[in-house]
N, C-alpha and C positions, 0 to 999 in steps of 0.2 A: 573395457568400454571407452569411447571416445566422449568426449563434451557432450556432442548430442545425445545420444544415448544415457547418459548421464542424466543429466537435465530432465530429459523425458522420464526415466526414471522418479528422482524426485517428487516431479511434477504431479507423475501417478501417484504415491505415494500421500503426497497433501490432498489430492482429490479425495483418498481412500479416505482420509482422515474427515476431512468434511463433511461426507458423504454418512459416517459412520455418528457424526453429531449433529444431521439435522435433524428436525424434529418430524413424527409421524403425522400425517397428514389424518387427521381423525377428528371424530368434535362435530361438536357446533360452532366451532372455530376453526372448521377444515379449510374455509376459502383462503384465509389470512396464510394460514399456515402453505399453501398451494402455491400462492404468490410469494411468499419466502423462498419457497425451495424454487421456484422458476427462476425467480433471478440469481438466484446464488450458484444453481448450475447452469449457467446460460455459457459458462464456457469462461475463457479468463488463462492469465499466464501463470496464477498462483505464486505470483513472485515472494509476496511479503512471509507467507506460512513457508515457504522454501527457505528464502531468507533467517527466518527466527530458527530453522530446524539446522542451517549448518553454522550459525551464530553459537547456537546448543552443542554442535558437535565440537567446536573450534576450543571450546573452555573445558571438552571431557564430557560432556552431558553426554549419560546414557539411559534407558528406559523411556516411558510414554509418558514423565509427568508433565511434556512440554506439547501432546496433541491435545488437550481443552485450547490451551491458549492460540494454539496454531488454528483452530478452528474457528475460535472467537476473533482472530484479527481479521481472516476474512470475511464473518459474517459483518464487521464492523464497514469494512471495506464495498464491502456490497450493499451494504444499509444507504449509504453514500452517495453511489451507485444509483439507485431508485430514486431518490429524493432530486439530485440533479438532473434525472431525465423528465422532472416534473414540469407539466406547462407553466407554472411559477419560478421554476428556474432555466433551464437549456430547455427547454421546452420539443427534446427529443425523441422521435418514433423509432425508430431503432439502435439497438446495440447488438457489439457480437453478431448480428444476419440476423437477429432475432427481435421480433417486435417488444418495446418495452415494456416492463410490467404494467404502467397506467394505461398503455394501450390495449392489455389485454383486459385487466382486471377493474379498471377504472381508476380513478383518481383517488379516490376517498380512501381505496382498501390497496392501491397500490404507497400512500402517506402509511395506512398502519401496516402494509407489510417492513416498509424502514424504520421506525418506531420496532417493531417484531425484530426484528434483524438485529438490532441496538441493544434491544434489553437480556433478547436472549443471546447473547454474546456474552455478557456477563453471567447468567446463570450459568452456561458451559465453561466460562475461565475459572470458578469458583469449583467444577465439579477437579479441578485439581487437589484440593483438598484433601479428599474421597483415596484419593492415590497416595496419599502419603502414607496410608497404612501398607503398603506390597513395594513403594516405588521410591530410590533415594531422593532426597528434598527434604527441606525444611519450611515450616507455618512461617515464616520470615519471609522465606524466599517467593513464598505464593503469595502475601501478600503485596510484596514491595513491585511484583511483577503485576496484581491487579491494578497498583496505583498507578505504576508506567502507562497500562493501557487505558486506562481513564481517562489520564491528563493528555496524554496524546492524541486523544479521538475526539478532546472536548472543546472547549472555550480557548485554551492555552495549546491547543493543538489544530486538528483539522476542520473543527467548526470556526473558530478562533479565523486561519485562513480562508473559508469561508466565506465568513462574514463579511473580509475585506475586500475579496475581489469582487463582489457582490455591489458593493459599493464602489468601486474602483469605476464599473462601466458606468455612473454617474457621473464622471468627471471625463471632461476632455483628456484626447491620446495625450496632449503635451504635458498635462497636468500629473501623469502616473511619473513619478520620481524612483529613483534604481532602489534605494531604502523598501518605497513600500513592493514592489514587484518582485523584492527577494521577500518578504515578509509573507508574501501571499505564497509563493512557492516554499518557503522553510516549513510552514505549516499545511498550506492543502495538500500538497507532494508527499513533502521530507518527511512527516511528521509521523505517519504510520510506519515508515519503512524505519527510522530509527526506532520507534517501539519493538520492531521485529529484532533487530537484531541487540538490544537491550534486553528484553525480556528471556531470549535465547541465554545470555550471558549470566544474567541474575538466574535463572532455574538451575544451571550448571554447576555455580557456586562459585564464579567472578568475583573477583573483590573490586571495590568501589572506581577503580580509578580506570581498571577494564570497561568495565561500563562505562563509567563516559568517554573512553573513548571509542566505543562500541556507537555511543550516541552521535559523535562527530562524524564516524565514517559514513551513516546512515544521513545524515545532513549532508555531507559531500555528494553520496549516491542520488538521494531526493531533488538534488539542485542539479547537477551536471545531467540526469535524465528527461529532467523537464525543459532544461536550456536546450537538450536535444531535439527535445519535441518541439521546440520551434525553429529549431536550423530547420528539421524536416518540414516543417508547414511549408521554407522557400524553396527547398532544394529536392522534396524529395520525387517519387514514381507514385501515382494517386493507384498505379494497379500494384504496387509491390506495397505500401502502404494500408489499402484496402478502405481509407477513406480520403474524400477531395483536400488538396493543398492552395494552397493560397486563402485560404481561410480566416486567417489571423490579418492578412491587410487588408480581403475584405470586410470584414466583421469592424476596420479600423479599431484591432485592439496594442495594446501597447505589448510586447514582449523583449526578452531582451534582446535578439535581433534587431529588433527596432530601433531599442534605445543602444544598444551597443557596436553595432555591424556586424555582419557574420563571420569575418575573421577573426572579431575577439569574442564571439561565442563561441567560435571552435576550442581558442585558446582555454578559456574558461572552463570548457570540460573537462577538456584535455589536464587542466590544472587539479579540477577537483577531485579528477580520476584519481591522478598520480598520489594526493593526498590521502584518499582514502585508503590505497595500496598498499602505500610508505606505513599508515596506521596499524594495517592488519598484518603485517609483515614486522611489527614490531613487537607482537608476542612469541612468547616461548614455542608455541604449538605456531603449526603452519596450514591453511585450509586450501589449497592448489583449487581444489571447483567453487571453493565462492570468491577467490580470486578472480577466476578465468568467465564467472559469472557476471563479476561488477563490470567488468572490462567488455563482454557483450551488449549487456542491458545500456550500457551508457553510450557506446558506437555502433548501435542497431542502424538499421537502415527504414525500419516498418515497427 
């Protein structure tokens, strides 16, 4: 098979997985649960459960004790998801072609379908446990993988950035300094995609210094994808994109485009690419498609 096919592959694969721990829609609690599963399958590139399952492969991991967790970083990623499309936040009616959950369900029960999304993330990363009686792994390794995604989803991670950028559109464009606008991108971005491919590593049975640098690659990736995403806001096709460009200078928001120019945000990719490459190419084992993966996601066009 070719990259694409590959990919797609994959791709199917973590849908299956998803698809196979969401929760039934039943109850007196069937609306909440409706509005979870809408948004969570509204479609999506499943990067990050991609990501953590060839992280998994890269260190030896074999068997299922790593789809809880592959499903829980999504559902986490999609909790996110809803809560930013809230009129309190981006205040947006669609995503994916699809209208978004508060516009379907309302406000109130599209807040507790994120909250849903959040908590049962953790009841699914927990049912790892359960597997350790049929599947190799260690209570160490499940644990030290639940705290990875804790802290990564929370205060010290992608609420953490958050909260910053939140606050950022309170202060004048000239006011956002290079410090806080990588701050806001190491954590809203980076921060789940390094859990992916951390957590991949630690289930596998990585020893410590794997992992972190498992962590840096996924901080290279998180950073060079999002500095991408605003070279594209100037440069790129609003029909090969699939949403309007120029948005970021009208919106007057600061990015590093902005603060940096576009040829040293190219440069800057291009830098943190080769870093993360040079990383993964420095262990024992060799992973050719999440190599040839990073190197896509980061020089995308859409």
């Amino acid at each position: 098979m070719n990259f694409e096919e590959t990919l797609a592959e994959r791709i199917g694969e973590a849908q299956s997985v998803l698809k196979a721990y969401l929760p039934e829609e039943t109850g007196f609690q069937k609306t909440v649960l409706e509005a979870m599963n809408y948004s969570t399958l509204a479609g999506g590139k499943r990067l990050r459960p991609v990501l953590m399952k060839e992280s998994f492969s890269l260190f030896g991991g074999t068997g299922e004790l790593i789809a809880p967790f592959m499903a829980a970083l999504e559902m986490i990623h999609n909790y996110s998801l809803v809560h930013d499309d809230l009129p309190a936040m981006d205040n947006d009616k669609y995503r994916r072609g699809r209208r978004t959950t508060w516009c379907v369900y309302g406000e109130g029960m599209a807040i507790l379908a994120g909250d849903g999304l959040l908590n049962y993330a953790y009841e699914t990363a927990c049912r790892a446990f359960d597997l350790l009686e049929t599947q190799a792994g260690s209570y160490r390794a499940v644990s030290e993988a639940l705290s990875v995604l804790a802290r990564k989803a929370g205060i010290y991670g992608m609420v953490g950035g958050q909260c910053a950028d939140i606050q950022a559109e309170k202060y004048p464009k000239e006011a956002i300094t290079e410090e806080l606008l990588l701050f806001i991108h190491q954590n809203k971005t980076a921060a789940l995609i390094e859990s992916a491919l951390m957590i991949g590593a630690i289930l596998a049975g990585a020893p410590k210094e794997a992992v972190d640098r498992m962590e840096q690659v996924g901080q290279d990736i998180g950073l060079a994808f999002q500095i991408q995403d605003d070279i594209l806001d100037v440069t790129g096709d609003q029909q090969v994109l699939g949403k309007p460009v120029g948005s970021d200078e009208k919106n007057n928001k600061a990015t590093y485009v902005s603060l940096r120019g576009l040829a040293a945000a190219r440069r800057e990719v291009d830098r943190l690419t080769q870093e993360a490459l040079s990383l993964l190419r420095s262990f024992d084992r060799r992973n050719l498609f999440l190599e040839e993966l990073i190197e896509k996601l980061v020089h995308r066009e859409k």
